[in-house]
Wavefront OBJ file of the C-alpha trace (Angstrom):
o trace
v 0.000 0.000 0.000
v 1.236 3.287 -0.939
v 1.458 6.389 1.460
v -1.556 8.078 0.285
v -3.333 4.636 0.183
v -2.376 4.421 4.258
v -3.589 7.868 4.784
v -6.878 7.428 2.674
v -7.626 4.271 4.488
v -6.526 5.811 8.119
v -8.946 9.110 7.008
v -12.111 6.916 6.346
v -11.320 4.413 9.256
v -11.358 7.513 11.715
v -14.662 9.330 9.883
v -16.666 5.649 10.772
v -15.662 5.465 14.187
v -18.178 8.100 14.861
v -20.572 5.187 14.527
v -19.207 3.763 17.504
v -20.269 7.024 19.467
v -16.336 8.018 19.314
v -15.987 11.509 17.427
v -13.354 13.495 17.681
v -13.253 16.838 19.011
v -13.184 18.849 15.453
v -12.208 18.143 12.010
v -8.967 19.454 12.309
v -7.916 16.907 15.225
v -9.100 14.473 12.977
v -6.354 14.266 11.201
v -3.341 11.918 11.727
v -0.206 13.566 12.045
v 2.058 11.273 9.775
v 5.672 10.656 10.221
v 7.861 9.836 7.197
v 8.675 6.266 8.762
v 7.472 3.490 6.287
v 5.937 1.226 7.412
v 3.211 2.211 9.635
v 0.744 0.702 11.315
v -2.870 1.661 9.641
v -5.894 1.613 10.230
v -6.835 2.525 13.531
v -10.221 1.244 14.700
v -12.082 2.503 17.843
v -14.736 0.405 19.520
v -17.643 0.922 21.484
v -17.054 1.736 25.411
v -18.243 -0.205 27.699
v -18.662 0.136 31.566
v -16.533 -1.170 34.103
v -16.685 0.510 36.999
v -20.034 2.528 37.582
v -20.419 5.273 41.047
v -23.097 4.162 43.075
v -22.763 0.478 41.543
v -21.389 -2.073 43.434
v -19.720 -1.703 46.702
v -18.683 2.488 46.527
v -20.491 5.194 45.530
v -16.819 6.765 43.423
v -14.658 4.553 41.602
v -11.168 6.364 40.914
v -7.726 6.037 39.263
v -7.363 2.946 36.737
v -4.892 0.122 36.570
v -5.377 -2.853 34.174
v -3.490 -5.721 33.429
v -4.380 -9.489 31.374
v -3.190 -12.798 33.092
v -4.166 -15.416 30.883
v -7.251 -15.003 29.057
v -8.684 -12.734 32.167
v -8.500 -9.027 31.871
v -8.130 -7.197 35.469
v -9.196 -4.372 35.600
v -8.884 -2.244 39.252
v -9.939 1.128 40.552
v -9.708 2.796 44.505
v -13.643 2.901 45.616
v -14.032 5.533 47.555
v -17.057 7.024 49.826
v -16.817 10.337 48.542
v -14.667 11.916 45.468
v -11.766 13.045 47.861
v -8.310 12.018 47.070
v -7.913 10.030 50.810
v -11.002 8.779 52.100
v -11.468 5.182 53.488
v -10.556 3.801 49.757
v -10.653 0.118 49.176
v -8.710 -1.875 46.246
v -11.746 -3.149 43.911
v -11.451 -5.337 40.970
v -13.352 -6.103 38.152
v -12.472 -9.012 35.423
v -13.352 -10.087 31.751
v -13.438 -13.296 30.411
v -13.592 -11.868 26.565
v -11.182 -9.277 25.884
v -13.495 -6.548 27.394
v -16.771 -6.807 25.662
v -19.016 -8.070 28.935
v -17.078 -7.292 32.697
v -18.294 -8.897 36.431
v -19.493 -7.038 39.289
v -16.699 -5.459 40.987
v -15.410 -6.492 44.361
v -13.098 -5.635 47.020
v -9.792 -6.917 47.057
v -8.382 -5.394 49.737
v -9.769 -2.862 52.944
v -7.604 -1.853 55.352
v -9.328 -0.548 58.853
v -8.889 3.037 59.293
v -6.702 3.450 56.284
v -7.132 4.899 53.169
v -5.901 2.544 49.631
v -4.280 4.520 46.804
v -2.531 4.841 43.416
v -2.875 1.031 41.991
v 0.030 -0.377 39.993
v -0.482 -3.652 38.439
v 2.008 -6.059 35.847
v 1.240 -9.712 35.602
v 4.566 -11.814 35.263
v 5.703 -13.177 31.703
v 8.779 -14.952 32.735
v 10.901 -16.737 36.072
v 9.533 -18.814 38.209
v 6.527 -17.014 39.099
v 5.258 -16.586 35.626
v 1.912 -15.590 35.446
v 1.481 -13.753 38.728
v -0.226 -11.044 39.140
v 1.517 -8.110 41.362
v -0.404 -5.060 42.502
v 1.240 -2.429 44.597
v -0.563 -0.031 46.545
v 0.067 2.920 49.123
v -2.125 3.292 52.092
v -2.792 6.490 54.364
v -4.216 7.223 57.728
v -8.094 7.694 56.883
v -9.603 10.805 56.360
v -5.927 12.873 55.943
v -4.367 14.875 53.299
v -1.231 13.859 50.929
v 0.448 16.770 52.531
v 0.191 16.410 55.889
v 2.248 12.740 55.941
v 4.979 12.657 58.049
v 8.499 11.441 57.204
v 10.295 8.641 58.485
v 9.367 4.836 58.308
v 7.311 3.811 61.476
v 4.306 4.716 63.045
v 0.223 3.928 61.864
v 0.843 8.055 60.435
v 2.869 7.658 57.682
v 2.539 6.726 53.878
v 2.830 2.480 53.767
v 3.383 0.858 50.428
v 1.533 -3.035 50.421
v 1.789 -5.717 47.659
v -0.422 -8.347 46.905
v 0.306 -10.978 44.811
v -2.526 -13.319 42.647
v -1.654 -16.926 41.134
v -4.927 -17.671 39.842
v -5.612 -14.656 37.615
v -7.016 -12.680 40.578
v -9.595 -15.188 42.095
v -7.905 -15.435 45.252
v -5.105 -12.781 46.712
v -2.199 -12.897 49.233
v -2.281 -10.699 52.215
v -0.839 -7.514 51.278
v 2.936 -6.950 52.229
v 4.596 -3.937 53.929
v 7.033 -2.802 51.415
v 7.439 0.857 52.566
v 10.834 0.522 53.447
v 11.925 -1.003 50.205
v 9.906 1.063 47.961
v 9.799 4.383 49.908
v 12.868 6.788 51.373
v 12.767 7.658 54.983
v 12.965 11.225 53.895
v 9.904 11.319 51.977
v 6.896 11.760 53.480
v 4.550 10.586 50.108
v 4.719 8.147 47.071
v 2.766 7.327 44.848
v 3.255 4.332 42.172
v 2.296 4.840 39.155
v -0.647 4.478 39.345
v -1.468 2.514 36.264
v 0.726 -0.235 35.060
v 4.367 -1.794 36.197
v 6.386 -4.111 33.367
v 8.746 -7.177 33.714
v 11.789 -6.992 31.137
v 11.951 -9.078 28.590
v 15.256 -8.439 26.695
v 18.284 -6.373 27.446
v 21.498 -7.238 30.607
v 17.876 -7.031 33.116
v 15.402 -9.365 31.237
v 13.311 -10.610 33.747
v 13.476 -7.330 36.057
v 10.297 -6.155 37.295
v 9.986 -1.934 37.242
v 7.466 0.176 39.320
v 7.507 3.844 38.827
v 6.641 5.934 41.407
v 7.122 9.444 42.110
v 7.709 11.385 45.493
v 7.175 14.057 47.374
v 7.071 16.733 49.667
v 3.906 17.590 48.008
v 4.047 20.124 45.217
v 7.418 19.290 45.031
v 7.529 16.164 43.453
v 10.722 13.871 41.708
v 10.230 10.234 39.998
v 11.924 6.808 40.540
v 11.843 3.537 39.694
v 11.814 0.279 42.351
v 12.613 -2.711 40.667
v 13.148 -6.450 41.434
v 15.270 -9.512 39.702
v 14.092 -12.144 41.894
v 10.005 -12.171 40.816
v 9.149 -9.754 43.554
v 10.737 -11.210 46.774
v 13.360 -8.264 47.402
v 13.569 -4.802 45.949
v 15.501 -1.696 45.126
v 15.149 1.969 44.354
v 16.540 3.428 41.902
v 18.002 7.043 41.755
v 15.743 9.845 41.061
v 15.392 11.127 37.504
v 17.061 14.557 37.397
v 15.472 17.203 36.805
v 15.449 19.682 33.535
v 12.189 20.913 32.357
v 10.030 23.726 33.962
v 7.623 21.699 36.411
v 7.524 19.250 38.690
v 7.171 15.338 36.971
v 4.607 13.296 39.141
v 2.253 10.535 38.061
v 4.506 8.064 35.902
v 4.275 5.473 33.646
v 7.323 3.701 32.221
v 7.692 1.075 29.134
v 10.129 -1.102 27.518
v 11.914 -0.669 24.163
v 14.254 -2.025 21.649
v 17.409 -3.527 23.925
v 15.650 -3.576 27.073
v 15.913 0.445 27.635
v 13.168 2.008 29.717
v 11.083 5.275 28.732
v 9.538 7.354 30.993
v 6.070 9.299 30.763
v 5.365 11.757 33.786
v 3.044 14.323 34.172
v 3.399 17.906 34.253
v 3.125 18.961 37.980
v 2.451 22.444 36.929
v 4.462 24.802 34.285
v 5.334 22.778 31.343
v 1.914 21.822 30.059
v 3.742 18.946 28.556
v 4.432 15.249 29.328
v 7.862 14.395 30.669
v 10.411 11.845 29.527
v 13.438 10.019 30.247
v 15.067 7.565 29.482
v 16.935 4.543 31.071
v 19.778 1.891 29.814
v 19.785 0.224 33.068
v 16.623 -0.812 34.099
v 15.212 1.736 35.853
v 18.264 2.343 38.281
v 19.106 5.576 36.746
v 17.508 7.965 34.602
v 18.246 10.888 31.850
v 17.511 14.728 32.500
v 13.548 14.887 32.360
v 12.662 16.756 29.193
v 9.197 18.069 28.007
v 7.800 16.267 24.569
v 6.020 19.027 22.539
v 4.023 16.842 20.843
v 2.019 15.506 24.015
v -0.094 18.352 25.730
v -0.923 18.168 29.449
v -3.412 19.528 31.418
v -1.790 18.566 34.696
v -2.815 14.961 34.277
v -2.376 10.979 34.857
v -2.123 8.862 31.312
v -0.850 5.819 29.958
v 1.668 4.560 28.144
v 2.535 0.683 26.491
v 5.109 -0.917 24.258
v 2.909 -3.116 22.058
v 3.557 -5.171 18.410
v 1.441 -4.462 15.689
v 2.058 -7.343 13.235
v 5.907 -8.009 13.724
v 6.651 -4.184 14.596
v 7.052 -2.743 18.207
v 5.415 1.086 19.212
v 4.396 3.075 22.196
v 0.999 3.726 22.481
v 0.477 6.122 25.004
v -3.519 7.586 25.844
v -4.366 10.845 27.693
v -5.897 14.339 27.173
v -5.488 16.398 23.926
v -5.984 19.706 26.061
v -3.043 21.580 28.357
v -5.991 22.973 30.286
v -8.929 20.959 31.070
v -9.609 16.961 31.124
v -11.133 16.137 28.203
v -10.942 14.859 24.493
v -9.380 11.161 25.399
v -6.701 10.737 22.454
v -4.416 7.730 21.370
v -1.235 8.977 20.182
v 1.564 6.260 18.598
v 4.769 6.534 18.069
v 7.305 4.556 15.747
v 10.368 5.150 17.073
v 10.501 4.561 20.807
v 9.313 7.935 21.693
v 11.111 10.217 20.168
v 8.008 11.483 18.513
v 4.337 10.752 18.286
v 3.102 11.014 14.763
v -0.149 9.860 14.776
v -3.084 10.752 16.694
v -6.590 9.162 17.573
v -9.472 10.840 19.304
v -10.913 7.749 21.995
v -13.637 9.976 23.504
v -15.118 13.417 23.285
v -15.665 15.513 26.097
v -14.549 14.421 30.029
v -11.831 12.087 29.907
v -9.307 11.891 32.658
v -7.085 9.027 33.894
v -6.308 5.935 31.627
v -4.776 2.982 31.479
v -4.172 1.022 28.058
v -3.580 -2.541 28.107
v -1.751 -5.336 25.255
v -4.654 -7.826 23.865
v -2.396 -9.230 21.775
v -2.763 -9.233 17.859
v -2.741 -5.458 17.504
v -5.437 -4.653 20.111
v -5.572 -2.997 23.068
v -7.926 -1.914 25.875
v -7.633 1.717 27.058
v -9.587 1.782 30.663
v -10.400 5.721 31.566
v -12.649 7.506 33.673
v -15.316 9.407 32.236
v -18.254 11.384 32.672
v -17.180 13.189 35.030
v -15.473 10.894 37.346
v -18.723 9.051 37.120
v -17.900 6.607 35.016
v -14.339 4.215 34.222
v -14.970 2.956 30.695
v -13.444 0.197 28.901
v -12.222 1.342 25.517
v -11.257 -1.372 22.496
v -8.979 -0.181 19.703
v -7.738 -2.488 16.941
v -4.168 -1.771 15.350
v -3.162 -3.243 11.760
v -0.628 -3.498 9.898
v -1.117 -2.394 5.675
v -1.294 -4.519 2.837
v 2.331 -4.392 0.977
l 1 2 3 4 5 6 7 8 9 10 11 12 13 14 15 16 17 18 19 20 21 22 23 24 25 26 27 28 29 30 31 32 33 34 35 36 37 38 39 40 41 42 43 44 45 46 47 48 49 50 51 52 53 54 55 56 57 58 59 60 61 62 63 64 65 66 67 68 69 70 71 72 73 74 75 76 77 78 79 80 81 82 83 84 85 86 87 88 89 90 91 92 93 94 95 96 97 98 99 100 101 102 103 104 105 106 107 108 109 110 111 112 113 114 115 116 117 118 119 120 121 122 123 124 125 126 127 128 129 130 131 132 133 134 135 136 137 138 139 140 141 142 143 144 145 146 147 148 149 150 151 152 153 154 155 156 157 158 159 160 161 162 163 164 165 166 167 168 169 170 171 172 173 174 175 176 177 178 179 180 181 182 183 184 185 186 187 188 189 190 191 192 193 194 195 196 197 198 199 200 201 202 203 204 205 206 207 208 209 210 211 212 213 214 215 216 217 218 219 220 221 222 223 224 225 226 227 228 229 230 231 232 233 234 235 236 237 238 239 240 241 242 243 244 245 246 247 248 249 250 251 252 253 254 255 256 257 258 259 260 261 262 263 264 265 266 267 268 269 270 271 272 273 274 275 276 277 278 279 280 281 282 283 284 285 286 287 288 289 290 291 292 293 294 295 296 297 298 299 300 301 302 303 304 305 306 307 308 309 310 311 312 313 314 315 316 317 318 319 320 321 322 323 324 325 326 327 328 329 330 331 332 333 334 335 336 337 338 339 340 341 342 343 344 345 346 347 348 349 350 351 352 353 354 355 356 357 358 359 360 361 362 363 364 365 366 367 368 369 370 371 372 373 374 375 376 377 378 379 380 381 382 383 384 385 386 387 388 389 390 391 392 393 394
């Protein structure tokens, strides 16, 4: 297929997802932004959303922040329920699962509820390789109930600090370990909040660290946040930190999501704390143990924002995908954006969902589809998104 052929066939693909209820937000963001990188992969096909989590359904009235992973044939998907919309409440872990790639979801449930503390920022990977292979790791951070993120104290010890927990699932998420205390591994003395992710961890699978597990997290003082990496070669037992990725651009890099390229390197997507109005990135050659300077990528607007990113093969050919807002000022107008070349730009784009969108998770399918989970409506809904990738005819 020639180049105009691709673009042709991309133009009508994204002019009939509006059947699916999935218009973009004008003409002009309609259309792709195309690299010259032959070959790409085309068309891009946007399903019909479909809830997962719904407020007032189920055991919370507010389901909040996304993480989504697939063990098996199961797709997990998990949320923080909360009693009220408030960042730190009394939040539970809940999960929700799907037997067929999405399309129909169960009831969700609680995983875990701790007494008088309040569950946040989910972080799921389910193991590909070692000895452990196909477990399911979730790491959370818990808070005295009822608190603020900036009024945690510092140090390790005591029921008022910031506690990271990991659970652990060997039966695609039917039955669940009790959580355990991994604050001192994953969390420095001197910082008095983390936060991983939240969205999705990954486990290595080439490079000098195949077989590593990463978790991003970021830390604070509040408002004054850096980002890390914890990772593991031993399937989860023990862990390290990693150093903190230096700082560069004009605001404060938060909320992170990291991925896997060519070699084994890691790339890093963090959002804009403030000032830049743009996603941050850096890179890593040694498995998340150190990181580049932090720079802004122009090509991905922020509004001040949580959003995704995956490494995912479309035919025989690796890309990022990564989904978030196409706005640096409000949440709204949920895009896809791919790139081709590990992130060093993002030439094509894909409106997901018109109006409210706010955090998302996407997830691999396998076969060129994915699953982008994001909370809608207002915070009233998380939505389960399907997108098919192909690759062209030659």
């Amino acid at each position: 297929m020639t180049r105009a052929a691709w673009v042709v066939a991309l133009l009508v693909t994204v002019a009939s997802s509006a059947t699916h209820g999935q218009q973009g937000t004008g003409a002009a963001e309609q259309v792709p932004q195309v690299s010259n990188c032959p070959p790409m992969p085309a068309p891009i096909t946007v399903g019909a959303a479909v809830d997962v989590f719904v407020g007032g359904t189920g055991p919370n009235p507010v389901y909040r922040i996304p993480a989504i992973t697939k063990a098996g044939t199961r797709v997990l998907a998990f949320a923080e329920g909360r009693a009220a919309l408030g960042d730190i409440g009394t939040n539970d872990l809940v999960l929700a699962t799907s037997d067929d790639d999405g399309a129909t979801w169960s009831a969700p449930r609680t995983v875990l509820d701790l007494a008088d503390r309040s569950i946040n920022n989910p972080c799921v990977v389910t193991l590909h390789s070692g000895a452990h292979a196909g477990r399911v790791l979730v790491i959370v951070q818990s808070y005295p109930a009822n608190t603020h993120e900036a009024k945690q104290a510092t140090g390790l010890d005591g029921s008022g600090v910031c506690r990271v927990h990991l659970l652990a699932s060997d039966d695609a998420g039917a039955n669940w370990s009790e959580p355990r205390d991994m604050t001192a591994s994953m969390r420095r003395a001197e910082a008095p909040t983390v936060a991983s992710g939240p969205g999705a961890a990954v486990q290595l699978r080439g490079g000098a660290h195949a077989g590593r597990i990463v978790v991003p997290f970021n830390q604070g003082p509040y408002g004054q946040w850096t980002v890390y990496a914890c990772f593991s070669d031993d399937g989860g037992a023990t862990w390290s930190m990693g150093a903190v990725a230096p700082a560069g651009a004009p605001a404060h890099a938060n909320e992170v999501q990291v991925a896997e390229v060519q070699g084994g390197e890691l790339v890093l997507n963090a959002r804009s704390f403030h000032g830049a109005k743009q996603r941050l990135a850096a890179r890593s050659k040694d498995g998340g143990a150190t990181w580049s300077t932090l720079t802004p990528i122009e090509s991905l607007p922020d509004p001040c924002c949580q959003a995704g990113l995956l490494s995912v093969a479309v035919g025989a050919r690796p890309v990022l995908a990564f989904t978030g807002c196409d706005s640096t000022t409000a949440r709204m107008n949920g895009t896809l954006w791919i790139s081709l070349d590990e992130g060093a730009s993002w030439p094509i784009k894909q409106p997901l969902a018109t109006g409210f969108f706010a955090y998302s998770a996407p997830v691999d399918l396998g076969g060129g589809r994915i699953g982008v989970l994001a909370e809608t409506d207002d915070y009233r809904r998380i939505r389960f998104i399907p997108v098919m990738l192909v690759m062209p005819a030659r």
